[in-house]
DSSP file (Angstrom, degrees, kcal/mol; ACC not computed):
  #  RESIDUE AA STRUCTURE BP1 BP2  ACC     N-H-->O    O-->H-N    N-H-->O    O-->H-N    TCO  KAPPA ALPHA  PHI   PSI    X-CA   Y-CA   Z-CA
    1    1 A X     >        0   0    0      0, 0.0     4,-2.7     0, 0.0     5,-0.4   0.000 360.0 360.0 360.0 -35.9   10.2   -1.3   19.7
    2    2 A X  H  >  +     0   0    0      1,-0.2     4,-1.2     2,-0.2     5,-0.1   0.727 360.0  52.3 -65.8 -20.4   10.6    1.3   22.0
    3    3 A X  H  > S+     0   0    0      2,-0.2     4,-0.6     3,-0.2    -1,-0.2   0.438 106.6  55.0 -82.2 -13.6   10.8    4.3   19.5
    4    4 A X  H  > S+     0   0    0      2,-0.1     4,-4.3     3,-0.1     5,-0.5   0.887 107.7  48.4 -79.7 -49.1    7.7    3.1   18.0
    5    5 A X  H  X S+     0   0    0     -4,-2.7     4,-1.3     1,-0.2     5,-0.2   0.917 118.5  47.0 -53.3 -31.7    5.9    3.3   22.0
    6    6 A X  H  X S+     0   0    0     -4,-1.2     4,-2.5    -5,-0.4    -1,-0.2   0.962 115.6  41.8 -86.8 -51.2    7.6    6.9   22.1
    7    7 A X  H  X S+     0   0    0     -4,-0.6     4,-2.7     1,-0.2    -2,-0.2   0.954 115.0  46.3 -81.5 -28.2    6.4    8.0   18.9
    8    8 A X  H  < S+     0   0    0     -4,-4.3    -2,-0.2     2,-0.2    -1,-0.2   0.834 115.2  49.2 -75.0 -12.6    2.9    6.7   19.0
    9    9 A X  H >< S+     0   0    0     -4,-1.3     3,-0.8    -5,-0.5    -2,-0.2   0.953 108.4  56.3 -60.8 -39.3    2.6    8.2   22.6
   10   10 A X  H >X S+     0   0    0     -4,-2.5     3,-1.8     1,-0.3     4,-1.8   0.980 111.6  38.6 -65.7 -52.5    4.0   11.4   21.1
   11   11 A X  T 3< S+     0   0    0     -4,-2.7    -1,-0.3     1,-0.3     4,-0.3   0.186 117.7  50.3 -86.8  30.1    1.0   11.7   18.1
   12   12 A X  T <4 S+     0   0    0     -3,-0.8    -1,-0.3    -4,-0.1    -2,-0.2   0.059 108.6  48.8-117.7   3.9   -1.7   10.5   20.4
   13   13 A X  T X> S+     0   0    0     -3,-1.8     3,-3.8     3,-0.1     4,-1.6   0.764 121.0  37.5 -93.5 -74.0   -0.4   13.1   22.8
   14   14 A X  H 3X S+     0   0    0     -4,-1.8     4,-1.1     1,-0.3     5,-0.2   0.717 117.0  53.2 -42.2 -55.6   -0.5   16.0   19.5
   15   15 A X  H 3> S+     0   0    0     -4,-0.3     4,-0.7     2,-0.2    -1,-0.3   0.512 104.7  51.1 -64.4 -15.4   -3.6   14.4   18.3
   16   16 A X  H X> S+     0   0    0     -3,-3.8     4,-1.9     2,-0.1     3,-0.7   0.804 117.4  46.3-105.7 -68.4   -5.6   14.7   22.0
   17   17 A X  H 3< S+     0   0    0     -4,-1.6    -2,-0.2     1,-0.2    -3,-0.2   0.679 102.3  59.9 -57.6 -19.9   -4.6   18.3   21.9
   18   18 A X  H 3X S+     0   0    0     -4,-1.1     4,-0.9     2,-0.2    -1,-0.2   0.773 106.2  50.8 -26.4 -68.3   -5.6   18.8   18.5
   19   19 A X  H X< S+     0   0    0     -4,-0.7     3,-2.0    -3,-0.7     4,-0.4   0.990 109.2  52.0 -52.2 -63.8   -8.9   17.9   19.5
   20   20 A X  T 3< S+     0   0    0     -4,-1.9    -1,-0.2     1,-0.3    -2,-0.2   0.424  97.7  56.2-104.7  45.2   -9.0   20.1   22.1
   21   21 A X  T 34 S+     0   0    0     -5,-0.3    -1,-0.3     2,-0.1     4,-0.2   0.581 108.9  50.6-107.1  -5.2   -8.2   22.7   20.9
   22   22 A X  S << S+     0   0    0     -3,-2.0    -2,-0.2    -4,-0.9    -3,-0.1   0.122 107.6  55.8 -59.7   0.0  -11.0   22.3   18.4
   23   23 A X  S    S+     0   0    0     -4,-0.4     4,-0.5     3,-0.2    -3,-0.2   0.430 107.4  45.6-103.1 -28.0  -13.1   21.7   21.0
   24   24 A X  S  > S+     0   0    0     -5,-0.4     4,-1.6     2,-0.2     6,-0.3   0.651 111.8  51.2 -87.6 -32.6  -12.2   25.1   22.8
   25   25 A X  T  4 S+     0   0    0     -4,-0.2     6,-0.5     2,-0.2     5,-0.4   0.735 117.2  41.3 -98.0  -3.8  -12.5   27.2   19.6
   26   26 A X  T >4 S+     0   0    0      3,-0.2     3,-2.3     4,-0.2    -2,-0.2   0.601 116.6  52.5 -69.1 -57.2  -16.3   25.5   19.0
   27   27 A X  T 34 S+     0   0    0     -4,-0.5    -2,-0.2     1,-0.3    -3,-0.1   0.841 106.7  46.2 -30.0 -70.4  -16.9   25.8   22.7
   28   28 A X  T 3< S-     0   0    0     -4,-1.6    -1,-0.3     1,-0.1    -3,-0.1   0.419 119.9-110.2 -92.8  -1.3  -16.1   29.5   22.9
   29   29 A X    <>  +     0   0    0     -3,-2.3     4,-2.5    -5,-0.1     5,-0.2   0.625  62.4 153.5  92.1   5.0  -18.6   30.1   19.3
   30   30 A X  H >> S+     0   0    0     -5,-0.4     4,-2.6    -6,-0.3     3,-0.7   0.902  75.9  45.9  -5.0 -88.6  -15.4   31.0   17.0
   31   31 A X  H 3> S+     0   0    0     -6,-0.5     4,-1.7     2,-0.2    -1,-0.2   0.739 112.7  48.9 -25.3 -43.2  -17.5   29.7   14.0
   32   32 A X  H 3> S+     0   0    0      2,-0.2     4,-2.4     3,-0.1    -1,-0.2   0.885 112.3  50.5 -85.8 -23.9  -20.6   31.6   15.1
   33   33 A X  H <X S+     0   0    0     -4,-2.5     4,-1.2    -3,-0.7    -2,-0.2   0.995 107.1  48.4 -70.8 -62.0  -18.6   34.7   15.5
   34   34 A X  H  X S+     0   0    0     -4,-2.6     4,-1.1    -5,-0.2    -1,-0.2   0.721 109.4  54.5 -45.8 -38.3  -17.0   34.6   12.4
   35   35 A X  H >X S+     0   0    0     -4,-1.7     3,-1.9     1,-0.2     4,-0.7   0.998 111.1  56.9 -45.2 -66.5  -20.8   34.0   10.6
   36   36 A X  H >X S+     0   0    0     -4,-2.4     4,-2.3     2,-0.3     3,-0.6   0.628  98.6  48.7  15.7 -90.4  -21.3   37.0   12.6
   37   37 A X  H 3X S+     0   0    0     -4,-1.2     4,-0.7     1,-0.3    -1,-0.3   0.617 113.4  49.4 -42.9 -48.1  -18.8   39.0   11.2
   38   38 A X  H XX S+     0   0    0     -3,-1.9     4,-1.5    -4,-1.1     3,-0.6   0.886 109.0  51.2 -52.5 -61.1  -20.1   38.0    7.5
   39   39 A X  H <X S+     0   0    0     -4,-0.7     4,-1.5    -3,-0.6     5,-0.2   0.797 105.4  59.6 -85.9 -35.9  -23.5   38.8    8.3
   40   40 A X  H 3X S+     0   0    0     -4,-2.3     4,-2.4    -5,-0.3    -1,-0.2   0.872 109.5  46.3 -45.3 -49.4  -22.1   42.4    9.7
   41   41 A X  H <X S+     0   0    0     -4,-0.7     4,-2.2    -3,-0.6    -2,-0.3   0.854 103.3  57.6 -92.9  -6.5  -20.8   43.0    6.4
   42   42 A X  H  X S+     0   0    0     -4,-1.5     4,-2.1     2,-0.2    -1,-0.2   0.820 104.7  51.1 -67.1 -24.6  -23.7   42.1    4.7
   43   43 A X  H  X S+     0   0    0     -4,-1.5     4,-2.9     2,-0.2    -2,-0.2   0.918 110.5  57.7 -92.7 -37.2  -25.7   44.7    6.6
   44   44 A X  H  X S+     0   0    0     -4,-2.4     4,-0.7    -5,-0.2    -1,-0.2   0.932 104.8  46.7   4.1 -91.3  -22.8   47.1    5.5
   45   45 A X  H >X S+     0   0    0     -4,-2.2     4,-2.7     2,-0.2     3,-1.2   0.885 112.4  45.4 -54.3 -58.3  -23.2   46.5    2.2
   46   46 A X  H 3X S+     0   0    0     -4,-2.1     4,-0.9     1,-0.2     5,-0.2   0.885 116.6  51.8 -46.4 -49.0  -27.2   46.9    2.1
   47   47 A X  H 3X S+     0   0    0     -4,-2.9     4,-1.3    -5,-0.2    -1,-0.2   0.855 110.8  46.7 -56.7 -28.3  -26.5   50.0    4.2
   48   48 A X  H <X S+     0   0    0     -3,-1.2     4,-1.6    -4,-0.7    -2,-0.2   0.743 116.2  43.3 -76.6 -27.8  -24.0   51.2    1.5
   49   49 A X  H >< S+     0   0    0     -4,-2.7     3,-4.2     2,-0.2     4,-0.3   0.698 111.1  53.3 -82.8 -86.0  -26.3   50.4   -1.4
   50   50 A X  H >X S+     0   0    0     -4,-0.9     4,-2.5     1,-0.3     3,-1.6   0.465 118.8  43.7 -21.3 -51.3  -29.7   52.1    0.3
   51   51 A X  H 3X S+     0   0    0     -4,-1.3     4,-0.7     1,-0.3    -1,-0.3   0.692 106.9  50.5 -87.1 -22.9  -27.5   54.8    0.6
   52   52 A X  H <<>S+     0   0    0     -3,-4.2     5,-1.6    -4,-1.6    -1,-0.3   0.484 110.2  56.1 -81.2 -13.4  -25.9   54.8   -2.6
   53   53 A X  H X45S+     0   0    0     -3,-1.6     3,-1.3    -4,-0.3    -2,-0.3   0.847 103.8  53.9 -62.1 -65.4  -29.6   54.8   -4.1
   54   54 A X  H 3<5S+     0   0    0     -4,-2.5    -2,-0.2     1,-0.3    -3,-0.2   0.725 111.9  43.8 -97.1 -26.7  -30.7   58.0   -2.2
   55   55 A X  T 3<5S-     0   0    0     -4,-0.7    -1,-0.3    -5,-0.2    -2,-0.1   0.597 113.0-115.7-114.7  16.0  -27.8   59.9   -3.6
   56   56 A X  T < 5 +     0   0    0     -3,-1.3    -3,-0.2     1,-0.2    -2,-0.2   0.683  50.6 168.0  87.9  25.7  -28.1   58.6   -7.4
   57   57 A X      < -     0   0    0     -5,-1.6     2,-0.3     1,-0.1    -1,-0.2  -0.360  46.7-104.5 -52.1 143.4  -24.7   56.8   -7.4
   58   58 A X        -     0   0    0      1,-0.1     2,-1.0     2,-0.0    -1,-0.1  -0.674  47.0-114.9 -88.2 139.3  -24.7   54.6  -10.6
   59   59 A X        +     0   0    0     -2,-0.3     2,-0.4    -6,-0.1    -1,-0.1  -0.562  37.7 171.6 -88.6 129.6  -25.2   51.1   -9.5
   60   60 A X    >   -     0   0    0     -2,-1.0     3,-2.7     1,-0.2     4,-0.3  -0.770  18.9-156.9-118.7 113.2  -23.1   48.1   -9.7
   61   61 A X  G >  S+     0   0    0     -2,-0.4     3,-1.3     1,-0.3     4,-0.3   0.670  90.8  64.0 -41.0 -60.0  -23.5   44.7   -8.3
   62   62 A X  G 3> S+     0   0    0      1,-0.4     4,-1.6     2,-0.2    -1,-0.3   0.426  98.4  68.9-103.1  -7.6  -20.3   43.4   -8.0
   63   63 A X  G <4 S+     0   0    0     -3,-2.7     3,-0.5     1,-0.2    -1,-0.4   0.975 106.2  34.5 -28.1 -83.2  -19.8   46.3   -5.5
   64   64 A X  T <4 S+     0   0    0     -3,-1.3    -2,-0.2    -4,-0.3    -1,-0.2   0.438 121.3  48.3 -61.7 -24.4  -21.8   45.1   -3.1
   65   65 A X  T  4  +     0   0    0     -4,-0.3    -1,-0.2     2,-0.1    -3,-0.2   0.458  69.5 127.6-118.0 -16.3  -21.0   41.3   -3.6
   66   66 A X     <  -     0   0    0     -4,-1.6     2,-0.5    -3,-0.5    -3,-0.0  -0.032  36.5-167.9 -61.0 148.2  -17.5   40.9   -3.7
   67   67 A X        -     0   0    0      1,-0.0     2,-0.9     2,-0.0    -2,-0.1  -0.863  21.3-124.2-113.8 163.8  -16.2   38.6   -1.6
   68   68 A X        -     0   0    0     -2,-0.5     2,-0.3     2,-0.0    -1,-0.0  -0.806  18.0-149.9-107.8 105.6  -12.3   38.6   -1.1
   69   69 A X        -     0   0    0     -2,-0.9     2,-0.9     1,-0.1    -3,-0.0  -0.485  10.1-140.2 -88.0 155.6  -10.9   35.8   -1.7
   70   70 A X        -     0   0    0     -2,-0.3     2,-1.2     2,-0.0    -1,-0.1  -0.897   6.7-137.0-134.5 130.3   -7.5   34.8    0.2
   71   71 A X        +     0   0    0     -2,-0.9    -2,-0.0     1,-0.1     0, 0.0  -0.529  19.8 178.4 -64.4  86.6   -4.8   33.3   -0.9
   72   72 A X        +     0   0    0     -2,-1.2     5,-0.1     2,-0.0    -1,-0.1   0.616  37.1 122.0 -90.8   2.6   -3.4   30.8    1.3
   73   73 A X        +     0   0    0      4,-0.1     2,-0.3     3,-0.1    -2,-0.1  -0.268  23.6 164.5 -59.0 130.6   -0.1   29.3   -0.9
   74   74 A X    >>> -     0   0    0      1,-0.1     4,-2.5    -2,-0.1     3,-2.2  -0.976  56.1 -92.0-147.5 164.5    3.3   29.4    0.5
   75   75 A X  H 3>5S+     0   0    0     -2,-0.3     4,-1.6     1,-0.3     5,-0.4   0.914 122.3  63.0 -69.0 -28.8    6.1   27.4   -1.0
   76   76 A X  H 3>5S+     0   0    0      2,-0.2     4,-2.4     1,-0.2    -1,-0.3   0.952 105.4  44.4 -27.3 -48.2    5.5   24.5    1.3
   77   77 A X  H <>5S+     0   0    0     -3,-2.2     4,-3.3     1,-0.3    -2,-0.2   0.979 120.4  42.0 -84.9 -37.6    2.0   23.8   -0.1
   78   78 A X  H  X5S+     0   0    0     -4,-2.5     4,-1.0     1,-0.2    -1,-0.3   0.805 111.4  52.2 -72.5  -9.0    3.3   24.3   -3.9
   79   79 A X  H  X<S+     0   0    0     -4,-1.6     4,-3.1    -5,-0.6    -1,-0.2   0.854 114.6  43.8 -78.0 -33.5    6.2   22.4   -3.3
   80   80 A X  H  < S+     0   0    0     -4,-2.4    -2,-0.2    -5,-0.4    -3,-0.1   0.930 115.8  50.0 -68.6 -40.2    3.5   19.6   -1.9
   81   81 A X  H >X S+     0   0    0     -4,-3.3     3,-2.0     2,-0.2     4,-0.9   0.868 110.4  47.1 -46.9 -94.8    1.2   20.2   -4.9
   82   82 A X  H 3X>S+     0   0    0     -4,-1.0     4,-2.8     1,-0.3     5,-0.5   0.571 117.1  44.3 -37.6 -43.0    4.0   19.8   -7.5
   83   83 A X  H 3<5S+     0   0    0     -4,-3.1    -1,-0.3     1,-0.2    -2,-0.2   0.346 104.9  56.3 -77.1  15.8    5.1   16.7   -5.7
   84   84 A X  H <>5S+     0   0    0     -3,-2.0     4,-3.2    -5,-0.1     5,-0.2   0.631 112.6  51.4-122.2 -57.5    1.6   15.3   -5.3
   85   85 A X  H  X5S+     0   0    0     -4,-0.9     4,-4.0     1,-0.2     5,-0.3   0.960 110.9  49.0 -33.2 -69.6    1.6   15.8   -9.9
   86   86 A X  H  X5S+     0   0    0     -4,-2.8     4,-2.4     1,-0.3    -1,-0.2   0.850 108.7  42.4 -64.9 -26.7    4.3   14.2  -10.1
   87   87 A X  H >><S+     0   0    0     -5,-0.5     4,-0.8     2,-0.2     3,-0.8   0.996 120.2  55.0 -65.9 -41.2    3.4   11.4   -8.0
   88   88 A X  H 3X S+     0   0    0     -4,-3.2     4,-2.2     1,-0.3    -2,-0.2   0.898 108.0  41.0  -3.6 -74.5    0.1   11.8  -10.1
   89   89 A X  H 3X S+     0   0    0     -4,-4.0     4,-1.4    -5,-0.2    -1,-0.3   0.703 113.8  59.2 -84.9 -10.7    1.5   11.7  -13.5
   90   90 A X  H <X S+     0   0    0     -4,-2.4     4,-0.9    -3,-0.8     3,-0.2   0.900 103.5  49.3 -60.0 -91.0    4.0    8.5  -12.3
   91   91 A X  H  X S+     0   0    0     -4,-0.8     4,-2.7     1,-0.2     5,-0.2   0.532 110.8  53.7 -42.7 -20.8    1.3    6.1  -11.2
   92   92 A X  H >X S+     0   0    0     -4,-2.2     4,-1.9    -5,-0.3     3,-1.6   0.969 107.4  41.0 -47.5 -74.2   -0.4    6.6  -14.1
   93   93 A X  H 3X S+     0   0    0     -4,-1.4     4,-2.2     1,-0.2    -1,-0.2   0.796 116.6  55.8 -31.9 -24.8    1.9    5.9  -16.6
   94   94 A X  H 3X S+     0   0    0     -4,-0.9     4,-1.7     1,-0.2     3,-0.3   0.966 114.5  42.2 -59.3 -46.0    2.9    2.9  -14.0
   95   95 A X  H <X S+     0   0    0     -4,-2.7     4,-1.5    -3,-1.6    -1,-0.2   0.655 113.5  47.8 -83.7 -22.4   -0.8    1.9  -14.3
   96   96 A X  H  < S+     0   0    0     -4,-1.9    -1,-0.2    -5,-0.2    -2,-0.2   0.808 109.8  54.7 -89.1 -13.8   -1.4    2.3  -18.2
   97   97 A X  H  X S+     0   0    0     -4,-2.2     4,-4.6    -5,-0.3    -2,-0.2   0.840 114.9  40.8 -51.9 -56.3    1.8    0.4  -19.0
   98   98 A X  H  X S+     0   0    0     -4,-1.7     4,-1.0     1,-0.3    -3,-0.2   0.794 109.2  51.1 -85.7 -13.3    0.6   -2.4  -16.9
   99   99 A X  H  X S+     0   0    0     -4,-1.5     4,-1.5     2,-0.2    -1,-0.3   0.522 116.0  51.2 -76.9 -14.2   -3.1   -2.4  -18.0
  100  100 A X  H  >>S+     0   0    0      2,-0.1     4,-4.7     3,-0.1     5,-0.6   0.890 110.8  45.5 -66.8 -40.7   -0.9   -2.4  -22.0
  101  101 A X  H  X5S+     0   0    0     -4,-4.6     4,-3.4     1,-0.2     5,-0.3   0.899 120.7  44.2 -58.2 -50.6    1.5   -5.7  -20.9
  102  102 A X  H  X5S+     0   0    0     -4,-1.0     4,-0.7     1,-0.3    -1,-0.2   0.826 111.1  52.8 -50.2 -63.7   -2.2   -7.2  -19.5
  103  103 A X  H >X5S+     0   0    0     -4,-1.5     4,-1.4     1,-0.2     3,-1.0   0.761 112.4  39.9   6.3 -84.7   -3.8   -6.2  -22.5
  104  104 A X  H 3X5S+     0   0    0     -4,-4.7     4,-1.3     1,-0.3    -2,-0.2   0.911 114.6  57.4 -68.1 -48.8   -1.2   -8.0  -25.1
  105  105 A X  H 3<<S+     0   0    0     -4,-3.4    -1,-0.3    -5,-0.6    -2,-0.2   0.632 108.0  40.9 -96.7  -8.5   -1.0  -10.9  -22.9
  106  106 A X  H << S+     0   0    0     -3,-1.0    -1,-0.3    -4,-0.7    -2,-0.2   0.840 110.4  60.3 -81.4 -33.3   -4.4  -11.7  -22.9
  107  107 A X  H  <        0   0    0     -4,-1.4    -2,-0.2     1,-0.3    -3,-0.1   0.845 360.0 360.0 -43.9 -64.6   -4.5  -10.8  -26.8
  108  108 A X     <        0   0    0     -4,-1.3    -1,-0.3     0, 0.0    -3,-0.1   0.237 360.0 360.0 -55.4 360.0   -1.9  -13.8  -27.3
């Protein structure tokens, strides 16, 4: 019993810091800087097209509008995917096997 009182103290200790430290990075406007930051490059981009206008550059949206996407996979999260399929593709089978046996045994 006592290594349960020590490990729920321990993730209710991690979990109150958790918080606040989401609570310090909303506090201090994180989120609004980062809109920011986005809205910075949007005015970029509109400066880059006006400008790309005035010197008869051919235009192309996807210039102006790409967004960059970022990759965040490292073999932890694909090892967690793939094991998250497989658990996937088990319960099924588990669960269409046992909706068959119901199946047939109401049938009879």
């Amino acid at each position: 019993m006592d290594k349960t009182k020590k490990f729920l103290k321990i993730t209710g200790i991690v979990l109150v810091f958790l918080f606040l430290g989401l609570y310090y990075t909303q506090g201090n406007g994180y989120y609004e800087y980062e809109q920011h930051k986005k809205t910075v490059l949007t005015e970029e981009k509109i400066r880059q097209f006006e400008q790309d206008v005035k010197d008869g550059v051919p235009i192309n949206s996807d210039k102006y509008l790409k967004e960059e996407e970022v990759n965040y996979q490292n073999k932890i999260s694909k090892i967690s995917l793939k094991f998250s399929e497989t658990i996937e593709k088990t319960f099924k089978k588990g669960m269409e096997s046992l909706f068959r046996f119901i199946s047939k045994t109401i049938e009879e």
